[in-house]
N, C-alpha and C positions, 0 to 999 in steps of 0.2 A: 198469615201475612209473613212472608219471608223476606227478609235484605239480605243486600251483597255488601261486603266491603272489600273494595279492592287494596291492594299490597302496592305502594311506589317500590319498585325492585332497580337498581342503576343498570344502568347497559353492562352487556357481559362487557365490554371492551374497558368500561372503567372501572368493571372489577378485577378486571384480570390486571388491570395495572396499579392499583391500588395496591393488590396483593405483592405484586415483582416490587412496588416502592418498600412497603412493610418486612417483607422478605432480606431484602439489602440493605436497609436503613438497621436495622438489628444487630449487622456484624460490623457495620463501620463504625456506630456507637463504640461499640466495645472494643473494636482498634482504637479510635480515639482515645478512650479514657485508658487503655493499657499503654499505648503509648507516649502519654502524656508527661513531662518533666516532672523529676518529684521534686516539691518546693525543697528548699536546702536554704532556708531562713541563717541569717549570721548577724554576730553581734554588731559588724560595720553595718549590715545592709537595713537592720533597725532602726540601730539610732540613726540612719540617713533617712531613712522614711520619717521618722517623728520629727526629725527637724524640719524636712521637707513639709510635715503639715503645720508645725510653729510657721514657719514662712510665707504660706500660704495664707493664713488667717491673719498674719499681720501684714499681709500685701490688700488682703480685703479691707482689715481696717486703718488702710493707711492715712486717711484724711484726719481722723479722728485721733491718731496716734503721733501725726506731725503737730498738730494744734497743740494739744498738749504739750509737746515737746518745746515749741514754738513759744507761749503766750509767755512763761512766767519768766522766764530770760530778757525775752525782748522789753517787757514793763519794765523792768530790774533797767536795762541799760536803758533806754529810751529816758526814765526818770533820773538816774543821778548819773548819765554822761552825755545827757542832750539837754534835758529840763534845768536840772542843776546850773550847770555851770553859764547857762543863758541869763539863768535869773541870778547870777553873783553867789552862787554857792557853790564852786568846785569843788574837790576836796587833793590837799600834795601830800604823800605822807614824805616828809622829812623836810617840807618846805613850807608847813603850814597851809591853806587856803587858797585857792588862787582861781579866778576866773578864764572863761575862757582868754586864746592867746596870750595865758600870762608866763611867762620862762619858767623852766622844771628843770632849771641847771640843778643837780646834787639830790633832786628830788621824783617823785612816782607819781604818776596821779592815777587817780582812780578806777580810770576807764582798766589800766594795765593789772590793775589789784582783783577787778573784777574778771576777766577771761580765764584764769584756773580757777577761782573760786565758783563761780560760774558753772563752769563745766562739771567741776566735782560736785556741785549742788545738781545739776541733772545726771550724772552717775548714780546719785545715790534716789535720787526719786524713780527711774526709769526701771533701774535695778531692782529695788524694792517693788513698784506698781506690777512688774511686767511677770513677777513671779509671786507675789501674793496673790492679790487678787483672781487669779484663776484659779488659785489654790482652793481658796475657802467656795468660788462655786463650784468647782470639779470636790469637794469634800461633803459639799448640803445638799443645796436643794436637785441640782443638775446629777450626782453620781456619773460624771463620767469620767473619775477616774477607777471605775471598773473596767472599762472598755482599756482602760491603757495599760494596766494591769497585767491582761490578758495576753499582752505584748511577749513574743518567746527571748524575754531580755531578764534579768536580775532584777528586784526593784530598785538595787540600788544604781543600774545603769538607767533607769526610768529618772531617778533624783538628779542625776547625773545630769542628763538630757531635760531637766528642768533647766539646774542653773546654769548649762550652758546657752538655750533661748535668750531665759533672763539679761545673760551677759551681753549678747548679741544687741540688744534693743539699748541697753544703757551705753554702749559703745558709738552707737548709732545717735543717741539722743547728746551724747561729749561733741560728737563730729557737729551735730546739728549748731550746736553753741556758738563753736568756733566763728564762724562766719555773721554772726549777729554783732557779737561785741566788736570784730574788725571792723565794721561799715556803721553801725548806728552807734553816731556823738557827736556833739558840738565840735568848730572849728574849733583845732589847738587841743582837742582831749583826744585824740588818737593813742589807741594803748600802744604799748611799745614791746612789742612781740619780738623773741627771736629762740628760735630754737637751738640750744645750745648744744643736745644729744639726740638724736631721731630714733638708735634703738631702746636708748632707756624712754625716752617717751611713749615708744608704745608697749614697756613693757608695764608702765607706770599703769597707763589705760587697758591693759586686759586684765593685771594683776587687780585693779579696781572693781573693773565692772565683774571681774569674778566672786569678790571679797560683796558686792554690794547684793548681787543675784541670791549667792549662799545666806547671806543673813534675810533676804527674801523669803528663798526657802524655808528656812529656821521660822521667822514669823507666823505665816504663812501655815503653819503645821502645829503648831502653840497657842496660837491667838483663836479666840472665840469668837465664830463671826459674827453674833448679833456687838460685837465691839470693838467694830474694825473703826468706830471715826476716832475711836482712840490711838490708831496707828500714828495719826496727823500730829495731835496733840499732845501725845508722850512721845512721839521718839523723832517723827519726820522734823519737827517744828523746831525744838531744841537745835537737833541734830545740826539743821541749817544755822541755826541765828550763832550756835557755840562753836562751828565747824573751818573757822577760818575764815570762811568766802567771801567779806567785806572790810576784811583787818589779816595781815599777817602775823603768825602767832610772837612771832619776836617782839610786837607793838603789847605783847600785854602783860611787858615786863614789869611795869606798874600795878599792875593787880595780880602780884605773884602768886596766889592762890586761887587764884583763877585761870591763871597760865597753866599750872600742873594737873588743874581737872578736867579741864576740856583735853586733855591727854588718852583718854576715855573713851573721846570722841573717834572714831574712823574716818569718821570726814577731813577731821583737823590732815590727817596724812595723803588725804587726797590730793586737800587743798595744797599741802607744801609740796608736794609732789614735782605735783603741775605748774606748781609754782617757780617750784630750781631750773625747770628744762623750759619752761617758755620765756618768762621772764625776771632772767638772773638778775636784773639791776634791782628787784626787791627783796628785801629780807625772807629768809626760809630755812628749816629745819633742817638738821642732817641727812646728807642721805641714805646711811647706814640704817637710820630710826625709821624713816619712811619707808623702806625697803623691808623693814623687818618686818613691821606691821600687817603690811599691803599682803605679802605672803604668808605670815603668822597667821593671820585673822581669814584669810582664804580658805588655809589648810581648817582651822578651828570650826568655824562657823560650815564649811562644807560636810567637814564630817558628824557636826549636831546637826544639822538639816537633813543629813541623807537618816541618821537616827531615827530621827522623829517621822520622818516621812518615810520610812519600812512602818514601823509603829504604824503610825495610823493610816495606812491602805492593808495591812493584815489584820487588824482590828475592824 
């Protein structure tokens, strides 16, 4: 018993063209790829690409990152420049007490106390969140600071390029501030805003949120992350309630030994900072001292951060 099996063979006509495609498709490949630009990677056109993808990922998380930035400010003023002073607690510094519409001739009230302090309290959380916390998951579980690694940059332009981000966001979360404390208070606690210098005020604010990013970094590269809610309770927590942002530091003339420690504090120069250039009719520190600081503590704390973060991405 014998079978056939027959051969499916294509038409000569679509083999011969098959062949002329294969035939020709073989030398334009390879003009292609011989022709092709050779990358020529540069230290600007990197770190513009990393930042371009910081911005990216925090244009995704934008709802998430405004909340944040948003809730603990607005409570802050809502409660002692609307709630207060409604229910007969204002608060005047150098006028004692006063409800709403009650006269601040010779005296500050609260609302004015609270807008640099304010601010410098979301410089330093925005600063801090916006470069730690990525830290320690791009360090554990995630490793994906191998991938950034890989980057044809130094690592120390890679640290760079952190707390530059970092900065970028805590600038952004100052800006957010502003606008809260000018609109949310009781009739008659309107703060009393005026800007007295526009280029020291925004040197005050990048010199900040750089100083707050770098020690971000620093944390961020030190800290062990099954103990990060200790970030809150030893450093965030102090940081705020010692840091100026509800009392100008001249008011704690009275607890002289309290006045000199909170000196310690970074925030304390924030606060005065912002304090000199928005609203001079309150008490505040030298500006020699704030200045020295803002950029002392920049330069210090950027170059322990880039330290430790070569350290352990070559580790």
């Amino acid at each position: 018993m014998t079978s056939t099996t027959s051969t499916m063979t294509p038409p000569a006509g679509d083999a011969g063209q098959a062949a002329a495609t294969g035939a020709g498709s073989g030398p334009a490949i390879a003009a292609l790829i011989t022709e092709a630009p050779v990358p020529q990677p540069t230290l600007a056109k990197t770190f513009a690409a990393m930042m371009a993808r910081e911005f990216r990922v925090l244009r995704r998380n934008a709802v998430g990152t405004f909340t944040r930035a948003v809730m603990q400010p607005l409570l802050f003023v809502f409660v002692f420049t609307y709630v207060m002073p409604k229910i007969g607690g204002g608060f005047m510094f150098g006028g004692g007490a006063g409800g709403a519409g009650a006269p601040a001739a010779s005296s500050v009230n609260f609302a004015t106390i609270l807008v640099p302090g304010l601010m410098a309290s979301m410089l330093l959380m925005q600063g801090i969140m916006a470069v730690t916390f990525p830290l320690v998951m791009e360090f554990s579980w995630q490793r994906t600071i191998e991938d950034r690694a890989l980057a044809p940059v130094p690592i120390g332009v890679l640290a760079t390029q952190k707390i530059t981000a970092g900065a970028a966001q805590a600038f952004i979360g100052a800006l957010i501030v502003f606008p809260i404390v000018l609109v949310v208070h009781a009739a008659g606690q309107a703060p009393h805003v005026h800007v007295t210098n526009w280029p020291l005020l925004a040197v005050i604010l990048v010199t900040a949120s750089l100083l707050t990013a770098s020690l971000g970094l620093l944390l961020g590269t030190v800290m062990d992350p099954r103990k990060m809610q200790m970030l809150f309770a030893v450093i965030l927590l102090p940081a705020t309630m010692l840091g100026c942002v509800y009392y100008p530091w001249a008011t704690l003339h009275q607890i002289r030994w309290l006045q000199y420690l909170v000196l310690v504090n970074p925030m304390v120069y924030m606060s005065e900072g912002l304090r000199a250039v928005l609203t001079p009719g309150a008490p505040h520190m030298a500006m020699w001292a704030i200045l020295t600081v803002l950029v002392g503590g920049t330069v210090i704390f950027g170059y322990l951060g880039a330290r430790t973060f070569t350290r352990r991405v070559l580790n």
